[in-house]
FIZAZA-648513 format. One record per residue (C-alpha): x, y, z; chain; residue in one letter. Coordinates in steps of 0.2 Angstrom, whole numbers, plus 5000, padded with zeros to 4 digits. Layout:
<atoms>
<atom u="X" v="Y" w="Z" ch="A" aa="A"/>
...
</atoms>
This chain:
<atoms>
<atom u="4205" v="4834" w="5584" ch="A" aa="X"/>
<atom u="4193" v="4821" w="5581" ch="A" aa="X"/>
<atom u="4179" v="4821" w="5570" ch="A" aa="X"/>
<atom u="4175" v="4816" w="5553" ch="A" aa="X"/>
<atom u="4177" v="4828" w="5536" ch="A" aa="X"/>
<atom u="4164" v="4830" w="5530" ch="A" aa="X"/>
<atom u="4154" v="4834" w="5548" ch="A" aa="X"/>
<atom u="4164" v="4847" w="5550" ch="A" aa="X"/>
<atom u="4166" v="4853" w="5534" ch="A" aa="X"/>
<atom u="4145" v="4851" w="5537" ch="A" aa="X"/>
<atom u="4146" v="4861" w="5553" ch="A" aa="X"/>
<atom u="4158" v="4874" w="5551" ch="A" aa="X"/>
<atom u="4151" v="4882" w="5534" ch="A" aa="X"/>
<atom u="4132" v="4881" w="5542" ch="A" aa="X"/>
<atom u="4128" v="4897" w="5546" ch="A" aa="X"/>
<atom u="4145" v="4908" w="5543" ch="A" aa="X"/>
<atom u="4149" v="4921" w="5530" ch="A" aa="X"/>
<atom u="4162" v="4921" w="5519" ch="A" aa="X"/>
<atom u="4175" v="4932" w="5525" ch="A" aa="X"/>
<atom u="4181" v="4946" w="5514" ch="A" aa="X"/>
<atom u="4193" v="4944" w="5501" ch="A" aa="X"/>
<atom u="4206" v="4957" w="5492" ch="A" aa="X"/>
<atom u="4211" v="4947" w="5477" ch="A" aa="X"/>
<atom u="4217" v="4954" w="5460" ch="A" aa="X"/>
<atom u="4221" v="4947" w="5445" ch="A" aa="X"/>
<atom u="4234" v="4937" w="5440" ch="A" aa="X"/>
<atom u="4250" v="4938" w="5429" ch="A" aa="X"/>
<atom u="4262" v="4925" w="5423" ch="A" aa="X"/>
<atom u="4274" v="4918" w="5434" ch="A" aa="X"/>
<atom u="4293" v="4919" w="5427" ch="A" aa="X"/>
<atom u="4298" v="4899" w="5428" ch="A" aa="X"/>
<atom u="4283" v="4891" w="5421" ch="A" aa="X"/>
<atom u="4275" v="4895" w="5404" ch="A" aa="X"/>
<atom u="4258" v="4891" w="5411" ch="A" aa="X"/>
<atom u="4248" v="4908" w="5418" ch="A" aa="X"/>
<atom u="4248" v="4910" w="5433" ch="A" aa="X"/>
<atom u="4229" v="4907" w="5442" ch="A" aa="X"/>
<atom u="4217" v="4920" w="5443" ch="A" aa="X"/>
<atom u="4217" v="4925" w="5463" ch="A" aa="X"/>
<atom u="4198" v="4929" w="5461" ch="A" aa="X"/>
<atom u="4199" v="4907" w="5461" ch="A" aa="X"/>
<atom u="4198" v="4908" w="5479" ch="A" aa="X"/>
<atom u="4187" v="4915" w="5492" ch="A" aa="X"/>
<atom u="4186" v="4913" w="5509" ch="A" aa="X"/>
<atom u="4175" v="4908" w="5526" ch="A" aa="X"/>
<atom u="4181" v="4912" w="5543" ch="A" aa="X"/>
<atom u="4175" v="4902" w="5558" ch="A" aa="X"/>
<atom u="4178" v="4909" w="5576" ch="A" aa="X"/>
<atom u="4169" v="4894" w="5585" ch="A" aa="X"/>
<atom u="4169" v="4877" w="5579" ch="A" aa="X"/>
<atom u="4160" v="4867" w="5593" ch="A" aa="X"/>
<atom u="4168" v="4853" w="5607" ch="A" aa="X"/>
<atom u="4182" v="4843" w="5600" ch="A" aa="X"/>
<atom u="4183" v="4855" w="5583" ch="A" aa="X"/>
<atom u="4198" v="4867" w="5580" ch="A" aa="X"/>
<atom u="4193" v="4884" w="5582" ch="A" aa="X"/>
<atom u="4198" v="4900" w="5572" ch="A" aa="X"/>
<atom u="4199" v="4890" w="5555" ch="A" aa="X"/>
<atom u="4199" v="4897" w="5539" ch="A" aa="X"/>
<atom u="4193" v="4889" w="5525" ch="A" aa="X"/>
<atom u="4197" v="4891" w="5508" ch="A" aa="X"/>
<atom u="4188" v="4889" w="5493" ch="A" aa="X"/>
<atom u="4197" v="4886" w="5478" ch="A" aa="X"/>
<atom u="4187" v="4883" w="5460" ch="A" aa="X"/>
<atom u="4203" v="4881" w="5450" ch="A" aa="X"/>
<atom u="4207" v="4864" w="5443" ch="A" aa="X"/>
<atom u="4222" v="4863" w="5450" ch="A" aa="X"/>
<atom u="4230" v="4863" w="5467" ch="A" aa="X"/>
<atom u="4237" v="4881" w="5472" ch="A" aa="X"/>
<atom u="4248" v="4891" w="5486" ch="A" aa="X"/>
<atom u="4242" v="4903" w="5491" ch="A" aa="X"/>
<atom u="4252" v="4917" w="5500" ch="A" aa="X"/>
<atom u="4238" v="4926" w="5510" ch="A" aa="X"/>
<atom u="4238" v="4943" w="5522" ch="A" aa="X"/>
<atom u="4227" v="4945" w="5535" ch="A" aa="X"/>
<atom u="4218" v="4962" w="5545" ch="A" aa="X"/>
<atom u="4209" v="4957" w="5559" ch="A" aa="X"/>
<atom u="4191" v="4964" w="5562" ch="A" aa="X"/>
<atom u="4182" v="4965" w="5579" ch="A" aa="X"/>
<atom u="4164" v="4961" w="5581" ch="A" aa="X"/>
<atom u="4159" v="4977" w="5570" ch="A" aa="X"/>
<atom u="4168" v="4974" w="5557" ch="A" aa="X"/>
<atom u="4181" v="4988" w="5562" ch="A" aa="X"/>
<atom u="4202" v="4985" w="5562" ch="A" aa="X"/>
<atom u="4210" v="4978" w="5577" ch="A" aa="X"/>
<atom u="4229" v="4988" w="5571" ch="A" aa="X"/>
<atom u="4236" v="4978" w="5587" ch="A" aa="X"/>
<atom u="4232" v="4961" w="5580" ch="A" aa="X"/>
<atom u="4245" v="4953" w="5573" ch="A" aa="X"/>
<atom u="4240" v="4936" w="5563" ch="A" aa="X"/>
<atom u="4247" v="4921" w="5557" ch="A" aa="X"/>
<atom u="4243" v="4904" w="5552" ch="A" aa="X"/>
<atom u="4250" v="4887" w="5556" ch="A" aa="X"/>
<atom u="4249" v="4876" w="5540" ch="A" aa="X"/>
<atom u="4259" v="4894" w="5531" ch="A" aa="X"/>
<atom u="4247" v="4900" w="5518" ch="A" aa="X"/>
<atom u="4256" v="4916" w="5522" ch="A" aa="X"/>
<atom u="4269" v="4911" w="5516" ch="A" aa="X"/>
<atom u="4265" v="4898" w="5502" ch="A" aa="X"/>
<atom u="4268" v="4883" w="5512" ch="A" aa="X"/>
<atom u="4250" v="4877" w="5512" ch="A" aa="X"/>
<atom u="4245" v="4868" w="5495" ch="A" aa="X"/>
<atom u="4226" v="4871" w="5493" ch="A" aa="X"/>
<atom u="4216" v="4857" w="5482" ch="A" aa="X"/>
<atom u="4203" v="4862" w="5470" ch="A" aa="X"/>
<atom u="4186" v="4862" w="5481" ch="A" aa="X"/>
<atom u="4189" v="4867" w="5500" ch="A" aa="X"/>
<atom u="4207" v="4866" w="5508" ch="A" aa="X"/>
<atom u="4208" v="4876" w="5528" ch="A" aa="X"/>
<atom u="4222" v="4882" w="5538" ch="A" aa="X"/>
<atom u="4220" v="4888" w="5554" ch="A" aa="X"/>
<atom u="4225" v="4905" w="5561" ch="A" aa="X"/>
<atom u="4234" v="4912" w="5576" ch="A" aa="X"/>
<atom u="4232" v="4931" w="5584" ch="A" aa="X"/>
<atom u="4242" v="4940" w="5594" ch="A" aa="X"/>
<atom u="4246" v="4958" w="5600" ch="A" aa="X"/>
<atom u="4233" v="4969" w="5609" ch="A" aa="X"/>
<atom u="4215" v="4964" w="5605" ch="A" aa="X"/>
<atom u="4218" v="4948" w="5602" ch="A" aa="X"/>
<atom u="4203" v="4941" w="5610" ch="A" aa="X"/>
<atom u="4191" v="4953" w="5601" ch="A" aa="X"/>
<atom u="4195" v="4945" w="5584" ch="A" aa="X"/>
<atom u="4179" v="4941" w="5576" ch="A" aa="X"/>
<atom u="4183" v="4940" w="5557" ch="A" aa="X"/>
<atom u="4197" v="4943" w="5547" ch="A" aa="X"/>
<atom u="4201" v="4951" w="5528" ch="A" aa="X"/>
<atom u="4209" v="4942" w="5516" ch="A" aa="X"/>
<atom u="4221" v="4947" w="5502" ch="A" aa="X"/>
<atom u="4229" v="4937" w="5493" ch="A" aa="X"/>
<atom u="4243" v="4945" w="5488" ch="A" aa="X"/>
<atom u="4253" v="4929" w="5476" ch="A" aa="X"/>
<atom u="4244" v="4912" w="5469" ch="A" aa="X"/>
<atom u="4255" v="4899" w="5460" ch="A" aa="X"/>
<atom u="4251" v="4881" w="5451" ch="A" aa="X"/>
<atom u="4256" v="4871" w="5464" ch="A" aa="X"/>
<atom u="4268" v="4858" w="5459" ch="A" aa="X"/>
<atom u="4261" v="4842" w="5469" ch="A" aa="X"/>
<atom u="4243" v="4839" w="5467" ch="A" aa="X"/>
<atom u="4233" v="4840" w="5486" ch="A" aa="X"/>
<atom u="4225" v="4826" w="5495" ch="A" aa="X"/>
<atom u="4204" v="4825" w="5490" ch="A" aa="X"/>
<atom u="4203" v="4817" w="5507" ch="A" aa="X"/>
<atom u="4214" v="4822" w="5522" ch="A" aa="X"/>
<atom u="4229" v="4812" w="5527" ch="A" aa="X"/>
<atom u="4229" v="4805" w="5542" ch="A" aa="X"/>
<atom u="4241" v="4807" w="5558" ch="A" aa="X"/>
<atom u="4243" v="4790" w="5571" ch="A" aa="X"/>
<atom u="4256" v="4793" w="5586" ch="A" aa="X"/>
<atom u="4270" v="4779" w="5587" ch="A" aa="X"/>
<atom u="4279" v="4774" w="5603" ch="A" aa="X"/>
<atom u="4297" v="4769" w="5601" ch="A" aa="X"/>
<atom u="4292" v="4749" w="5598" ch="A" aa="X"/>
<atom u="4283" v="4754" w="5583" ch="A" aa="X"/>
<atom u="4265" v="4754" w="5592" ch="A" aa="X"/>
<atom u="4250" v="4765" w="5592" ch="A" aa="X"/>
<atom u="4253" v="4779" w="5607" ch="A" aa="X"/>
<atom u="4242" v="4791" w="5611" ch="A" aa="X"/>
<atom u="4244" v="4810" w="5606" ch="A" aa="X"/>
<atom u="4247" v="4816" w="5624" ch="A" aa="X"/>
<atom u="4260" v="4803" w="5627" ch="A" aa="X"/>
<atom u="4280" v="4806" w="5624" ch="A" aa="X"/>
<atom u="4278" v="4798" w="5607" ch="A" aa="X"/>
<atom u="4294" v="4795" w="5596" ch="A" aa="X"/>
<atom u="4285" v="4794" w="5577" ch="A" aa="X"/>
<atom u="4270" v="4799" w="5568" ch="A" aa="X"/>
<atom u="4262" v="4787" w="5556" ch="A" aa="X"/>
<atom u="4253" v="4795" w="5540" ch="A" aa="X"/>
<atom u="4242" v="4785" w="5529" ch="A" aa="X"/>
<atom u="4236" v="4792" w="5514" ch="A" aa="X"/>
<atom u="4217" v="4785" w="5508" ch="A" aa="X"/>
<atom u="4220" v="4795" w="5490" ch="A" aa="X"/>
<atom u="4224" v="4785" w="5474" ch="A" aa="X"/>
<atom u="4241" v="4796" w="5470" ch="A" aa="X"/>
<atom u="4255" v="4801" w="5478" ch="A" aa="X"/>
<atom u="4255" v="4816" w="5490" ch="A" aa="X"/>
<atom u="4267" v="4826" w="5500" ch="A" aa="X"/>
<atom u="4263" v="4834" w="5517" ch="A" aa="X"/>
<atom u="4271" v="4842" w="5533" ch="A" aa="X"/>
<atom u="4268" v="4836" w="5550" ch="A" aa="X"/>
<atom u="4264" v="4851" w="5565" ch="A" aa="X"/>
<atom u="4262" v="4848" w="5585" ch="A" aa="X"/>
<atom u="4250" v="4859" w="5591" ch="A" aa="X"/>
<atom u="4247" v="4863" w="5608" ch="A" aa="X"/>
<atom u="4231" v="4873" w="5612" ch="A" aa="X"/>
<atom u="4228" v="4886" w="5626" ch="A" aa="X"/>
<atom u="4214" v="4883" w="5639" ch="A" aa="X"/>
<atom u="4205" v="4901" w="5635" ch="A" aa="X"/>
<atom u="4191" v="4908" w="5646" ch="A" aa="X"/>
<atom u="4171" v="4904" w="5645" ch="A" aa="X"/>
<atom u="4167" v="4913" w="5628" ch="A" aa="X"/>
<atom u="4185" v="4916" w="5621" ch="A" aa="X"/>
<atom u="4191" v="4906" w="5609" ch="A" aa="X"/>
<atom u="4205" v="4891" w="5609" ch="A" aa="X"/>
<atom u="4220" v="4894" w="5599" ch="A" aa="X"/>
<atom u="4237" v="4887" w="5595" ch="A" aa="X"/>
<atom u="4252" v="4893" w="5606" ch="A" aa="X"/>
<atom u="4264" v="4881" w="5602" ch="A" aa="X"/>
<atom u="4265" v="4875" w="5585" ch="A" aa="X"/>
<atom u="4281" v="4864" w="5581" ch="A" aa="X"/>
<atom u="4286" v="4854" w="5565" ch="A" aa="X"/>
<atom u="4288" v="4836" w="5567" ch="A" aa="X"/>
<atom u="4301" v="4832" w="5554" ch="A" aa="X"/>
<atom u="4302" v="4838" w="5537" ch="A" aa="X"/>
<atom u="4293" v="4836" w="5518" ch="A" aa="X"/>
<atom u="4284" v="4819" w="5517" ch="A" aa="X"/>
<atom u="4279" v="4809" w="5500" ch="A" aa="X"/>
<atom u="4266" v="4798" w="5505" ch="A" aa="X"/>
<atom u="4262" v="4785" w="5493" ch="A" aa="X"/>
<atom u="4243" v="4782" w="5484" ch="A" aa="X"/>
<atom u="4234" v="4773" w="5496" ch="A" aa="X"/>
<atom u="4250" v="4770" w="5506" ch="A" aa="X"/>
<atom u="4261" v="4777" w="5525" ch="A" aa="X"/>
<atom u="4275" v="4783" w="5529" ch="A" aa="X"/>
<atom u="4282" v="4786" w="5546" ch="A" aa="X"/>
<atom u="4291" v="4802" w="5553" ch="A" aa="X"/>
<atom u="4302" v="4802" w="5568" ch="A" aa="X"/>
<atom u="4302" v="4815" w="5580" ch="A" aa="X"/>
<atom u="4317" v="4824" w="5581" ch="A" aa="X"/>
<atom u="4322" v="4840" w="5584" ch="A" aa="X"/>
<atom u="4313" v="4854" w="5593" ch="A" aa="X"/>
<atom u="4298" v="4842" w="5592" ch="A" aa="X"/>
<atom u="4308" v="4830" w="5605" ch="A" aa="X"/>
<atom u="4306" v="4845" w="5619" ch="A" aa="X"/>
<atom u="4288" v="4850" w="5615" ch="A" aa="X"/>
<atom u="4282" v="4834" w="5615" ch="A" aa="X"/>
<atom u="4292" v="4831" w="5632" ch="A" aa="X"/>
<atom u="4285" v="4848" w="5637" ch="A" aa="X"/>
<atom u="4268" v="4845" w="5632" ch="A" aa="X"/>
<atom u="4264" v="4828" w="5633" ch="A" aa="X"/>
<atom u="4251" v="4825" w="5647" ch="A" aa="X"/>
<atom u="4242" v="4841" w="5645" ch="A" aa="X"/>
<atom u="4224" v="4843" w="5641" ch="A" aa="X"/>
<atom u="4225" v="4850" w="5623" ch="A" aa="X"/>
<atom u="4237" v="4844" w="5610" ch="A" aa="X"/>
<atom u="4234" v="4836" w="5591" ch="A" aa="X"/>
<atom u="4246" v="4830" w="5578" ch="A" aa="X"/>
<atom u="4241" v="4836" w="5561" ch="A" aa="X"/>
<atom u="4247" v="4831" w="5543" ch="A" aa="X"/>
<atom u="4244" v="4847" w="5530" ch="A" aa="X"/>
<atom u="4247" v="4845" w="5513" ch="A" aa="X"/>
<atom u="4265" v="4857" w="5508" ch="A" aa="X"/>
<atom u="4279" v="4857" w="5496" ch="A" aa="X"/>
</atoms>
């Protein structure tokens, strides 16, 4: 979605709450001698609506350790009272669920995904987190950016059957990131737009400092782009992983 960081990052934090967080402390993890990070590190801001061209139901994530983290996160989702939606079932798209996502010190977001009965009464969501690890690549302080490639090499647009994706890093160090296809429902006046297709566009990526790379389209991400190009909501996101 287009936009620049920090306007969004400007727009979506005006005016929203953080949502709640069930963090505990920390331990020591079992192959690194290093503690493991305090989870009361990170807090959290859920943002339902983000505005025309913006993502919506993103989460963003507030991390004051020094160092990059992944995070493993579980989610409850809560209707417009605050109360439990049991139905709901959430997941996210860049995986900090799972520890997928690596989260840089300052703001890192991923962007979540419900499901199940109730699903469009989702107003804000719990967090826990229920692991937190040193991450073992340091995140991008500016995002890395996605360009569609046709099979000549050139610059294609994201709706079209694109064969690559270039991703340039603006940071002055090396950084490693995953590559997602997201295709976005068309929801009703005063719903919000989610992700209902989410499919990986190759594998792990080390992106030079200041440098690109190019990942080919392979795989499943052959038939959703085949599927999905032409339609009226589709992006190609790079998100910081290991």
């Amino acid at each position: 979605m287009a936009g620049a960081w920090a306007a969004m990052m400007a727009a979506l934090l005006l005016g929203c709450g953080p949502a709640k967080s069930g963090a505990e402390d920390g331990g020591a993890t079992a192959h690194q001698s290093v503690a493991e990070p305090d989870k009361n590190v990170l807090t959290f801001t859920y943002h339902r609506h983000s505005g025309d061209n913006y993502i919506d139901q993103q989460l963003f994530i507030r991390n004051t350790d020094r160092d990059s983290v992944t995070p493993v996160l579980a989610f409850t989702a809560l209707d417009r009272h605050g109360h439990r939606l049991p139905g709901v079932q959430v997941r996210t798209v860049y995986g900090s669920d799972s520890g997928r996502l690596v989260v840089p010190y300052g703001w890192g977001f991923d962007i979540l995904r419900f499901s199940g009965p109730g699903k469009h009464q989702v107003y804000d969501v719990r967090v826990a987190v229920t692991h937190l690890a040193t991450a073992r690549v340091r995140a991008n302080i500016h995002p890395v950016t996605t360009q569609p490639l046709n099979a000549a090499g050139q610059t294609a647009s994201k709706f079209s059957r694109f064969t690559a994706v270039r991703v340039t890093n603006p940071d002055a160090f090396e950084v490693s990131v995953r590559v997602a296809y997201l295709v976005y429902d068309q929801p009703a006046k005063g719903e919000t737009q989610q992700a209902i297709s989410v499919t990986p566009v190759g594998g792990l990526v080390r992106v030079p400092a200041h440098g690109t790379g190019v990942v080919k389209v392979t795989g499943g991400a052959v038939q959703a782009v085949a599927r999905y190009s032409g339609g009226p909501a589709v992006s190609v996101k790079a998100y910081n992983s290991q």
